[in-house]
N, C-alpha and C positions, 0 to 999 in steps of 0.2 A: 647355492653353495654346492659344489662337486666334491665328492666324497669317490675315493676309489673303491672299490669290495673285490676283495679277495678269496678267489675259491680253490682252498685247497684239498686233494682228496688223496686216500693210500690205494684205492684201486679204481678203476672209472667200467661201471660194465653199461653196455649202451643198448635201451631198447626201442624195438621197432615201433613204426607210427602209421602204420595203416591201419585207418580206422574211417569211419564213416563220417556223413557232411554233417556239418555246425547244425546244432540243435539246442533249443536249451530245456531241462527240464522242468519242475512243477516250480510256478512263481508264485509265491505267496508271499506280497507286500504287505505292508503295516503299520500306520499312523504312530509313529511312540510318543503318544499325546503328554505324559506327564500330569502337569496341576490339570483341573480341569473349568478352570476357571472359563468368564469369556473373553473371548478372540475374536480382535478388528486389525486389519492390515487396509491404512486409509488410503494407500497410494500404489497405483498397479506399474512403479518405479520399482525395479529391481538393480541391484548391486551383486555382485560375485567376489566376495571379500576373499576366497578361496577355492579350487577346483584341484584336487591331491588324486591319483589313484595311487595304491600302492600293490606292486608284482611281485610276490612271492616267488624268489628265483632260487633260492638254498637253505636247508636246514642242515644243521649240525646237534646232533643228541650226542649222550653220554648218562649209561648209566651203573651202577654196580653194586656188588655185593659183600658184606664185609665178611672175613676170614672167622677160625676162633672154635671153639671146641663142639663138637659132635654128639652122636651117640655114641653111647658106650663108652663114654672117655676120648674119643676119638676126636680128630680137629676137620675141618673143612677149611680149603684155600677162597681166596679171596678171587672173584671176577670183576671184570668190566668189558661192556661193550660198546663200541663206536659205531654209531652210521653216520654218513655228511650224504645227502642228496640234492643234486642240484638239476636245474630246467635247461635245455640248451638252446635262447629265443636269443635274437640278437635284439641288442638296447635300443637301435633304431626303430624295429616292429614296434617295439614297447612306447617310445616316444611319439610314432604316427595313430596308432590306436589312442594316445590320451588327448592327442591333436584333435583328430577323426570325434571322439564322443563329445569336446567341451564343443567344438563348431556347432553340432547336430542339436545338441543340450541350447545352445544359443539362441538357434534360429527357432527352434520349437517356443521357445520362451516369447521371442516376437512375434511368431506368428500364433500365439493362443495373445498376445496385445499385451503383451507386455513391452514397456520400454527399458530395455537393458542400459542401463550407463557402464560410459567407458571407466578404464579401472582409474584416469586418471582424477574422473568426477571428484577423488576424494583425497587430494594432493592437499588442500589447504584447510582439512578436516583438526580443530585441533587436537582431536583421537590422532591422528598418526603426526603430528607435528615429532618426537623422537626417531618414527621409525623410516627403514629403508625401504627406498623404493629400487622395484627389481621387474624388471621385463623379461621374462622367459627364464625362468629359474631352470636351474639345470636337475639334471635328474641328479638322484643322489639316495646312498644306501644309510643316512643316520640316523633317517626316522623311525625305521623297525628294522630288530638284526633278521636277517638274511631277505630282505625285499628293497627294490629300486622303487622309488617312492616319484613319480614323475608329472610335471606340472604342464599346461600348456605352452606352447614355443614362443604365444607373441603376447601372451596375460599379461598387462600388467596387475602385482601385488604388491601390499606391503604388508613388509617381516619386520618385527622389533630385534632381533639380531641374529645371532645363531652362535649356540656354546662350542666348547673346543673340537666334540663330536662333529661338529656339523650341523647337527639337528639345530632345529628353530625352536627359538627361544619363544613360551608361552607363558602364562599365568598371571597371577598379581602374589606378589611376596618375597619373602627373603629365603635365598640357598633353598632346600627341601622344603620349605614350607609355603608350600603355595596354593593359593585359593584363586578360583574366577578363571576358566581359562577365557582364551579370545572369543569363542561361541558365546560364552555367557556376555561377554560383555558388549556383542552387537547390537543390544538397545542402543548403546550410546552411540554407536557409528549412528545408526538409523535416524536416531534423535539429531543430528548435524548433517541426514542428509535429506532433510526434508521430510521425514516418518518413510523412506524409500524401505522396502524389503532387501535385509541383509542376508545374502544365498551362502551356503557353506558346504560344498561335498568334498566328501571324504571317503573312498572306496578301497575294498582289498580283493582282489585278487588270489585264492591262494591254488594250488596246483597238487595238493597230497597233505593226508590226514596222518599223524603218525601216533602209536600206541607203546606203550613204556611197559614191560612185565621185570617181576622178578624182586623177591624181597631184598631187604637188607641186610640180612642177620644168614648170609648163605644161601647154596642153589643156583639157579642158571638167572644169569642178565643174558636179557631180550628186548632185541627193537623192532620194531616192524614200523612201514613206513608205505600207505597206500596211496597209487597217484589215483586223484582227482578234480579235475579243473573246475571252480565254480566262485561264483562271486558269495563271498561270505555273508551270512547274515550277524551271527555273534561267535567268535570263535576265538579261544585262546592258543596263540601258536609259542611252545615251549621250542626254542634254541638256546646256542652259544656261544658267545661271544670272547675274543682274544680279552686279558686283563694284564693290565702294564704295572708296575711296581711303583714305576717314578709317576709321582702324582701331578705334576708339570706336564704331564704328555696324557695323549689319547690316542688306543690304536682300535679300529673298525673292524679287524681282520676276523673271518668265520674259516672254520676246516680245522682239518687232523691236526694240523702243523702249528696252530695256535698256541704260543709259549707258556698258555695258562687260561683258566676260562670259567666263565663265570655264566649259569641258567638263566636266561629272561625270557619272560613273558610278554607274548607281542597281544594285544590285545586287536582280534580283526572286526569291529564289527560298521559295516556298511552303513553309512547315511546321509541322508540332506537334512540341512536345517534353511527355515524361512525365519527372521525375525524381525518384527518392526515396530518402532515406535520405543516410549518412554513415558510412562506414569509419572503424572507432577509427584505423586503421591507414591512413593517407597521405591521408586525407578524400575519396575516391574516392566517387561515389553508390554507393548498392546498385543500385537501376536505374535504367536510361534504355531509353524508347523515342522515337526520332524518327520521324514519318510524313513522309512527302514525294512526289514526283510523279516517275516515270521521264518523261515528257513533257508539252508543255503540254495542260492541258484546255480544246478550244475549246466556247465557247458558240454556238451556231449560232442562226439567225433571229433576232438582235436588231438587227445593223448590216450592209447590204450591207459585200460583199468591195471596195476600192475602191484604185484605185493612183496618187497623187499623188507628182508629178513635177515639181521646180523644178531646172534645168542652165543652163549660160550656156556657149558656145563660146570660147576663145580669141581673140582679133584675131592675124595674123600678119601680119610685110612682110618677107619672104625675100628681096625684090628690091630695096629702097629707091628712093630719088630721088637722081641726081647733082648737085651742088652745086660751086661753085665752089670748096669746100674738101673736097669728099671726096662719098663716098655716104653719105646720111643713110636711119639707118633708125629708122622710129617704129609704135608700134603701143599701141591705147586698150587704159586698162584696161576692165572689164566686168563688172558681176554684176547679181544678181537675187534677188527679193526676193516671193513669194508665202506663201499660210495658208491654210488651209482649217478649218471648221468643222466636223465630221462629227456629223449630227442623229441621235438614237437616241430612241427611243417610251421613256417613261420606266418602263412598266407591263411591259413587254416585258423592258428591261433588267434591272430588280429581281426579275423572273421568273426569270428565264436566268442571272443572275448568283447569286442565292440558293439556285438546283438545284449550280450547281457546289460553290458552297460547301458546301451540307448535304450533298454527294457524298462531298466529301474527305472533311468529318470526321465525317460515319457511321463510313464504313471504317474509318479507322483508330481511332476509339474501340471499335468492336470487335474491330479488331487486337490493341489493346493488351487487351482484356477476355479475348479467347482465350488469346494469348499465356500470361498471366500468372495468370487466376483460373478459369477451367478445368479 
C-alpha cells in the first residue's frame, strides 16, 4: 500500500556532510529470551513471514507554555515552539539498501544450511486462506509518522488488509481492542508449515535524537533536536501528525502546515523473531528466539553530529501600568517556528546503514544457528 508523506517546513537551513568513512559504533546484541522455559526448533526449514526496515526521514515537535499570572500580581504570556526536521535521502537509496540487506540476510541463512522457503510455500496455509497476497510491497509512510517503512522489491508476503491509513491491519479483536499480534501467532503458521521456523524482522532506522525543555505553567518552550544515524535498539520517537475532523477520512500529512495535530509515539525498537512449532498442550511455540540490541548501534561518517535548536522566551510585566481604574497588566503571547533540512551523501548512507543492518542479522542468525543446531 503507497501512502504519500508530505514534508512541509517554514524555513529549510541546510547542513554540510563531510564527514568520515561508514563506521559503526559499539554493538552490543541481545537475546530478548522472555519465558524461560525449553526450546526445540525441529526443522532447519525457515519461512520469512516479514522483512520491514523502517527510515526515519521527519520529525515534527510542538511544544508550549501556558500564559496566566506572575509574580507580584504580574501575568506572563503564553509560548510555543515548532521544529520539523527532515533527512534529505532519496527513497530509491532507501529501497536498494532494504533490497541489498534482505538478499545478504537470505543467502547467510543458506549458507549457515538453512533451507529458506519461498514466500509462496504458504499460499494454501489455512492461517492466510482471508489474507492478501502481495509481491513487493511498496514503501509506504503509515506505519510510523514521520518514517518510510520499506519492504523487499520481489518478497513475496501476506497482509490481512490495511486500514484507511494505509497501515497494515494486525492483531486479533474488535476496533481498539485487540490482543495477539501476527508475531504471537506464528506457532500457528509454523504449526501448518511443517514445525518450519517462522522469521519476523523488524528494524528502525532513526537519524536524530530530540529533547523537549520548558514547563507548562510559563517560561521559555525549547526544542532541541540532535542528528544521529544509528540503528535503534529501544527508542521512543515523539512526533506529529495532521488530524482531519471528518471521521470518514484519513490524512498522513506531517510539517508546520498541518491543519491540526495530534502527539504520537513511534515505538523504535529493533528485532528478529524465530518461532516454531505448536504445543498439543496450551498452543505454546516449541521455540522462540528474539534477537535484539542492548543499545543503539551508531553509524558513524554518514551525517555530521549537529544540534538544532528552536525556544522562544516568555514576555513578563510584574510591574504593570496604572490606570485610572486599577494597575493593568498585559503581556504578548510568543512563539516560534523554524526546520531544518539535514543533507546526507546518499552512497555513504546506503553504505553505513546497510553494514549495521547486515551486522545485526549476521549475529543473530548465527545465534540462533549455534544456539539450536549445534
Amino acid at each position: 500500500m503507497k501512502t504519500g508523506l508530505v514534508i512541509a517546513a517554514a524555513l529549510i537551513i541546510g547542513f554540510s556532510t563531510a564527514v568520515s568513512a561508514q563506521t559503526l559504533g559499539d554493538f552490543k546484541p541481545k537475546e530478548d529470551r522472555g519465558a524461560m522455559g525449553p526450546r526445540k526448533f525441529p526443522s532447519k526449514d525457515v519461512y520469512i513471514a516479514n522483512f520491514s526496515v523502517n527510515y526515519q526521514v521527519f520529525n515534527y515537535r510542538k511544544v508550549s507554555s501556558k500564559g496566566g499570572g506572575g509574580l507580584m500580581g504580574g501575568v506572563i504570556g503564553k509560548t510555543q515552539a515548532e521544529l520539523a526536521v527532515g533527512l534529505d535521502i532519496p527513497a530509491t537509496t532507501i529501497q536498494q539498501i532494504t533490497n541489498d540487506a534482505y538478499a545478504k540476510f537470505v543467502n547467510d541463512l543458506k549458507a549457515k544450511g538453512f533451507n529458506v522457503l519461498p514466500g509462496d510455500a504458504a499460499k494454501n496455509i489455512d492461517y492466510y486462506k482471508a489474507y492478501e497476497r502481495h509481491q513487493g510491497l511498496e514503501m509506504s509512510s503509515a506505519e510510523a509518522a514521520g518514517f518510510l517503512t520499506a519492504y523487499p522489491s520481489d518478497a513475496v508476503f501476506y497482509i490481512k488488509g490495511f486500514d484507511k491509513s494505509g497501515k497494515k491491519k494486525d492483531g486479533v479483536g474488535l476496533g481498539t481492542f485487540q490482543w495477539k499480534s501476527e508475531v504471537e501467532r506464528f506457532n500457528t503458521i509454523s504449526s501448518q508449515l511443517n514445525d518450519a521456523a517462522i522469521i519476523d524482522v523488524n528494524l528502525y532506522i532513526l537519524f536524530m535524537n530530540d529533547e523537549e525543555q520548558g514547563g507548562k505553567f510559563g517560561g521559555r518552550s525549547s526544542l532541541t533536536a540532535k542528528t544521529n544515524l544509528m540503528l535503534a535498539a529501544d527508542e521512543g520517537m515523539k512526533s506529529r501528525v495532521a488530524t482531519n475532523t471528518d471521521k470518514s477520512k484519513w490524512t498522513n500529512k506531517v510539517g508546520l502546515t498541518a491543519p491540526g495535530s495530534k502527539e504520537v509515539i513511534v515505538d523504535c525498537e529493533s528485532k528478529i523473531h524465530f518461532i516454531a512449532g505448536k504445543n498439543k498442550i496450551g498452543g505454546s511455540p516449541l521455540g522462540t528466539y528474539v534477537g535484539a540490541l542492548k543499545k543503539d548501534l551508531e553509524i558513524e561518517g554518514v551525517i555530521n553530529e549537529e544540534k538544532i535548536v528552536t525556544e522562544v522566551e516568555a514576555d513578563y510585566d510584574n510591574w504593570g501600568t496604572s490606570t485610572a481604574f486599577g494597575r493593568l497588566y498585559t503581556a504578548e503571547n510568543r512563539s516560534a517556528k523554524d526546520a531544518a533540512l539535514i543533507r546526507a551523501d546518499a552512497s555513504k548512507y546506503q553504505q553505513g546503514v546497510e553494514l549495521a543492518l547486515t551486522t545485526f542479522l549476521k549475529h543473530h542468525a548465527q545465534e540462533f544457528k549455534d544456539k539450536f543446531f549445534d
